[in-house]
C-alpha positions as a Markdown table, in Angstrom:
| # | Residue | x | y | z |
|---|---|---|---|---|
| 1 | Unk | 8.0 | -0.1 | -20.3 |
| 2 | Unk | 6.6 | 1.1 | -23.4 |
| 3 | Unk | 9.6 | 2.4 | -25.1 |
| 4 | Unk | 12.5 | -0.5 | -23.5 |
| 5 | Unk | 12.2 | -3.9 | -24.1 |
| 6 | Unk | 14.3 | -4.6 | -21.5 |
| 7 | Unk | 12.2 | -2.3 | -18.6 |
| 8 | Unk | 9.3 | -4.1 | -20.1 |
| 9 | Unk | 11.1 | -7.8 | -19.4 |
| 10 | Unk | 12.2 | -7.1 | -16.0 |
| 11 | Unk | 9.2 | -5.2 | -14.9 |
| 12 | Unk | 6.8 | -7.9 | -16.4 |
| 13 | Unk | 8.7 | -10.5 | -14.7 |
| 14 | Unk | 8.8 | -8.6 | -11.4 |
| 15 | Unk | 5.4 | -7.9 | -11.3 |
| 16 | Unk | 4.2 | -11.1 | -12.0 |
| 17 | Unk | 6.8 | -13.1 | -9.7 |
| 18 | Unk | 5.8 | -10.9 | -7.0 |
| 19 | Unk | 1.8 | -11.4 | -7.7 |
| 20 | Unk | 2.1 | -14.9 | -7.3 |
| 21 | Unk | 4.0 | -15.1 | -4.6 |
| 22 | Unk | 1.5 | -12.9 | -2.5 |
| 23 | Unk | -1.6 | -13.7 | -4.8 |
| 24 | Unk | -3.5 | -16.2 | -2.1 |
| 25 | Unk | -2.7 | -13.6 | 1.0 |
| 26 | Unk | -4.2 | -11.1 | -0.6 |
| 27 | Unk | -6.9 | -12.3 | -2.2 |
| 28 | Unk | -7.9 | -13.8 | 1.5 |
| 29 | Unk | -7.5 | -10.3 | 3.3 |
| 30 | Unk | -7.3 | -7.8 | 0.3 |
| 31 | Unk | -9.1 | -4.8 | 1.4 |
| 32 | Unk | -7.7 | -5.0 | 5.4 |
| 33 | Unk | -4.1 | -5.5 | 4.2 |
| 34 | Unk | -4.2 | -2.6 | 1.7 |
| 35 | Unk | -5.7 | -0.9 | 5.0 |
| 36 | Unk | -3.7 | -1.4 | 7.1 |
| 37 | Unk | -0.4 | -1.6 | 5.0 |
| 38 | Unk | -1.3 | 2.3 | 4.7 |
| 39 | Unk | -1.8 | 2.6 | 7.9 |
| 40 | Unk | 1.4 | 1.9 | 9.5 |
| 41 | Unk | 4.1 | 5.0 | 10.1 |
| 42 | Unk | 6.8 | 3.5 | 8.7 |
| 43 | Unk | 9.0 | 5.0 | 5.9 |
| 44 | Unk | 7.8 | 3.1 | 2.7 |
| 45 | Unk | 4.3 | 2.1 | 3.6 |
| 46 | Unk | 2.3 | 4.9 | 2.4 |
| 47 | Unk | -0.4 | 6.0 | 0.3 |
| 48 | Unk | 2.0 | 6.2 | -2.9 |
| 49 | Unk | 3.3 | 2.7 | -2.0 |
| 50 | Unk | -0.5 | 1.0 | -1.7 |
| 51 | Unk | -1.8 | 2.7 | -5.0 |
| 52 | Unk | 1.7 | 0.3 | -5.8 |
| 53 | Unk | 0.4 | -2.3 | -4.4 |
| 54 | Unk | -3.1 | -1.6 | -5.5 |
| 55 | Unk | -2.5 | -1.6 | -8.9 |
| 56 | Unk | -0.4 | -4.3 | -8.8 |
| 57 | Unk | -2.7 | -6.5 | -7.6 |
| 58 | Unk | -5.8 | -5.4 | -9.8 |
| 59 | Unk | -7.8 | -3.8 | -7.2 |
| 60 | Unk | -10.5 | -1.3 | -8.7 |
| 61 | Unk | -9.9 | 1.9 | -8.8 |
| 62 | Unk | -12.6 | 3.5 | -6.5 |
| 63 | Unk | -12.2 | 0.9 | -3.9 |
| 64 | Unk | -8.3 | 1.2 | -4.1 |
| 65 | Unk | -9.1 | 4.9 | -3.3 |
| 66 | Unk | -11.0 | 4.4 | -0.3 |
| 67 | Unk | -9.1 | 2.0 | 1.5 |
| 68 | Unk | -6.0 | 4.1 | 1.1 |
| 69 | Unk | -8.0 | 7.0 | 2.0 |
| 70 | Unk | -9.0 | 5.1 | 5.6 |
| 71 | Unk | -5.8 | 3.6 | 5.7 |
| 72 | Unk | -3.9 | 7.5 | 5.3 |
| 73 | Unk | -6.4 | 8.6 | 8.2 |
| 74 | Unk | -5.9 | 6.0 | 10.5 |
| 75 | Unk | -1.7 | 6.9 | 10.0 |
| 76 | Unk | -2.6 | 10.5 | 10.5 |
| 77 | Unk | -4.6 | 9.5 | 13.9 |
| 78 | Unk | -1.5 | 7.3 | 14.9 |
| 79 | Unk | 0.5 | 10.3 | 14.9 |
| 80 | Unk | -1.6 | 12.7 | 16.0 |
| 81 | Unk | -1.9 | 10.7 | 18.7 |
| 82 | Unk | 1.7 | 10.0 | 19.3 |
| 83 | Unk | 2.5 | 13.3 | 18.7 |
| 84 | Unk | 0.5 | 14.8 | 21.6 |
| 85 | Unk | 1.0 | 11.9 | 23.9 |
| 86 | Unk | 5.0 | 12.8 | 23.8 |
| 87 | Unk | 4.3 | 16.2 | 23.9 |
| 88 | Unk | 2.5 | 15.7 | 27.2 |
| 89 | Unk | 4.8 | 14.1 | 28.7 |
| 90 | Unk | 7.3 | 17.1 | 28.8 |
């Protein structure tokens, strides 16, 4: 964004269009959504994706740590878990 005026336009106005739009939601459940958005095995909703969303939405850097650190151990449970239970079953 730095170097290109025109990364820096788009980015800026993505950033803050998408802010707003989920500003009140996360600003009522903040630290459980980052949680559990990290949380979930899905393919984009990961730990690089929260320090995203983390940073987008001006969480502090320790506490943006920690939540994606429970939310990355609670995913690693979930498929532990799964893993084993469909294991067992063969």
């Amino acid at each position: 964004m730095r170097y290109s005026k025109f990364f820096n336009k788009f980015f800026t106005k993505l950033f803050n269009k998408t802010k707003n739009k989920h500003e009140e939601a996360i600003i009522k459940y903040g630290a459980v959504f980052l949680i559990i958005f990290v949380a979930i095995p899905l393919p984009g909703s990961g730990g690089w994706t929260g320090s995203l969303l983390a940073f987008l939405f001006g969480f502090k850097y320790w506490k943006a740590m920690g939540y994606i650190t429970i939310g990355l151990t609670m995913a690693a449970l979930i498929i532990t878990v799964g893993i084993n239970g469909a294991v067992g079953l063969f």
